[in-house]
C-alpha positions as a Markdown table, in Angstrom:
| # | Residue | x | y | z |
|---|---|---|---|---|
| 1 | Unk | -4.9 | 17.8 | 9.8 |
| 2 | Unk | -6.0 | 14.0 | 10.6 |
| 3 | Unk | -6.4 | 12.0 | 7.5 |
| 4 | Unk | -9.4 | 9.4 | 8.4 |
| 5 | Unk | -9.6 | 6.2 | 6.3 |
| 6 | Unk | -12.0 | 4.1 | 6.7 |
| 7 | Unk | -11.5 | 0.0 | 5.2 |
| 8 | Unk | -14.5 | -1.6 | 4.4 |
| 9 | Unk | -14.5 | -5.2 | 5.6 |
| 10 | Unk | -16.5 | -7.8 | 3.3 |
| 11 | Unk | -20.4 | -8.1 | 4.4 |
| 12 | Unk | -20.9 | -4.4 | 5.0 |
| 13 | Unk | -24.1 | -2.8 | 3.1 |
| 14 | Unk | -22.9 | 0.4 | 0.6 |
| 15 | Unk | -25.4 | 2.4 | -1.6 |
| 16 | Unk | -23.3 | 4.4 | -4.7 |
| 17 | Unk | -23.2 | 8.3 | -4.9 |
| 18 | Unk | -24.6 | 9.5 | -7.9 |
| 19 | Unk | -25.5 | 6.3 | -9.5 |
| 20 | Unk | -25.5 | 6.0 | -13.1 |
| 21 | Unk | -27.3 | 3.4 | -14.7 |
| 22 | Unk | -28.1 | 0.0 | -13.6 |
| 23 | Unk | -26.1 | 1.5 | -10.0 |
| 24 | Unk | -29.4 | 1.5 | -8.1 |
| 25 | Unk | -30.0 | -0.4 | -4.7 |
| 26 | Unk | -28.2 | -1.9 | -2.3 |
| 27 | Unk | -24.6 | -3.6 | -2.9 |
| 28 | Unk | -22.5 | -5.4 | -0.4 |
| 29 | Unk | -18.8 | -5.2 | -0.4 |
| 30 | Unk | -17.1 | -8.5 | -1.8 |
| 31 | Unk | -13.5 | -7.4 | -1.2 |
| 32 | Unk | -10.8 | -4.6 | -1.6 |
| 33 | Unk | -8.8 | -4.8 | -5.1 |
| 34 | Unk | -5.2 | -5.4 | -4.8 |
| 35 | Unk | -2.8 | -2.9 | -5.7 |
| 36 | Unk | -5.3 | 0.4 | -5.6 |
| 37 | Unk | -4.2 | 2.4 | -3.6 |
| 38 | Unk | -4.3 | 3.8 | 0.2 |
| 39 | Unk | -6.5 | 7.4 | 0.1 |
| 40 | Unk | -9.2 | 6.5 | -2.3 |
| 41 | Unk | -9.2 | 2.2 | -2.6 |
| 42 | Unk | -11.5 | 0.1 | -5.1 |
| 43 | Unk | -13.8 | -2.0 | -3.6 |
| 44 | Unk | -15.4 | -5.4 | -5.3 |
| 45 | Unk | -19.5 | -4.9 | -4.9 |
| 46 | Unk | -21.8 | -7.0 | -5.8 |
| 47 | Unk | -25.9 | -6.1 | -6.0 |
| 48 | Unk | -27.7 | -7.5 | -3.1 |
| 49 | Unk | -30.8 | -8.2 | -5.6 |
| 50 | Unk | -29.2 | -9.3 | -9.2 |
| 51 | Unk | -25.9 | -10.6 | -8.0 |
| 52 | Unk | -24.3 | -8.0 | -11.0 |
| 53 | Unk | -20.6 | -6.9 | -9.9 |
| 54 | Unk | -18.9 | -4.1 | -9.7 |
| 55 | Unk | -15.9 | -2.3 | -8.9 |
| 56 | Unk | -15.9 | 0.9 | -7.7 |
| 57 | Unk | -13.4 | 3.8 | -5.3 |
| 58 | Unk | -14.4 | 4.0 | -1.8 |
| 59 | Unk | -15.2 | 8.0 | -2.7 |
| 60 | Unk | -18.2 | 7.1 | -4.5 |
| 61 | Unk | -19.8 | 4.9 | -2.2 |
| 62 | Unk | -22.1 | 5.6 | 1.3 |
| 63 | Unk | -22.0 | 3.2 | 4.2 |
| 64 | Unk | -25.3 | 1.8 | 5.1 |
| 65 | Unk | -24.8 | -0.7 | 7.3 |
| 66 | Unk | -21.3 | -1.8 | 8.8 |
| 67 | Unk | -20.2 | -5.3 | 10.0 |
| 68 | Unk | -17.7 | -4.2 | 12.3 |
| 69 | Unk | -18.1 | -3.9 | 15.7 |
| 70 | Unk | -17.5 | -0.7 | 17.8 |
| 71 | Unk | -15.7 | -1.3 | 21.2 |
């Protein structure tokens, strides 16, 4: 069995699964938290519209728009 983890790279465009309140819209990753781990990592988001910030596990969160680029 392949294990496939993907790191998100500061810029790219997430939306939450099941949001909860005030989790609406669009976020954009700010950074990876040190020290949380390698098969389910915390992201730093912060709300494209309100500037709010967040920290949240990659599991709950659904790639919208990447900033790598595929070769």
């Amino acid at each position: 069995m392949r294990v496939r983890v993907s790191i998100l790279l500061p810029g790219t465009d997430v939306r939450i699964r099941r949001p909860g309140p005030g989790e609406r819209g669009l976020w954009t990753v700010a950074g990876l938290v040190a020290g949380s781990g390698h098969r389910d990592p915390a992201y730093e988001l912060r709300h494209q519209r309100s500037g709010r910030s967040r920290i949240l596990r990659r599991s709950r969160l659904r790639l919208t728009r990447s900033t790598a680029t595929r070769r």
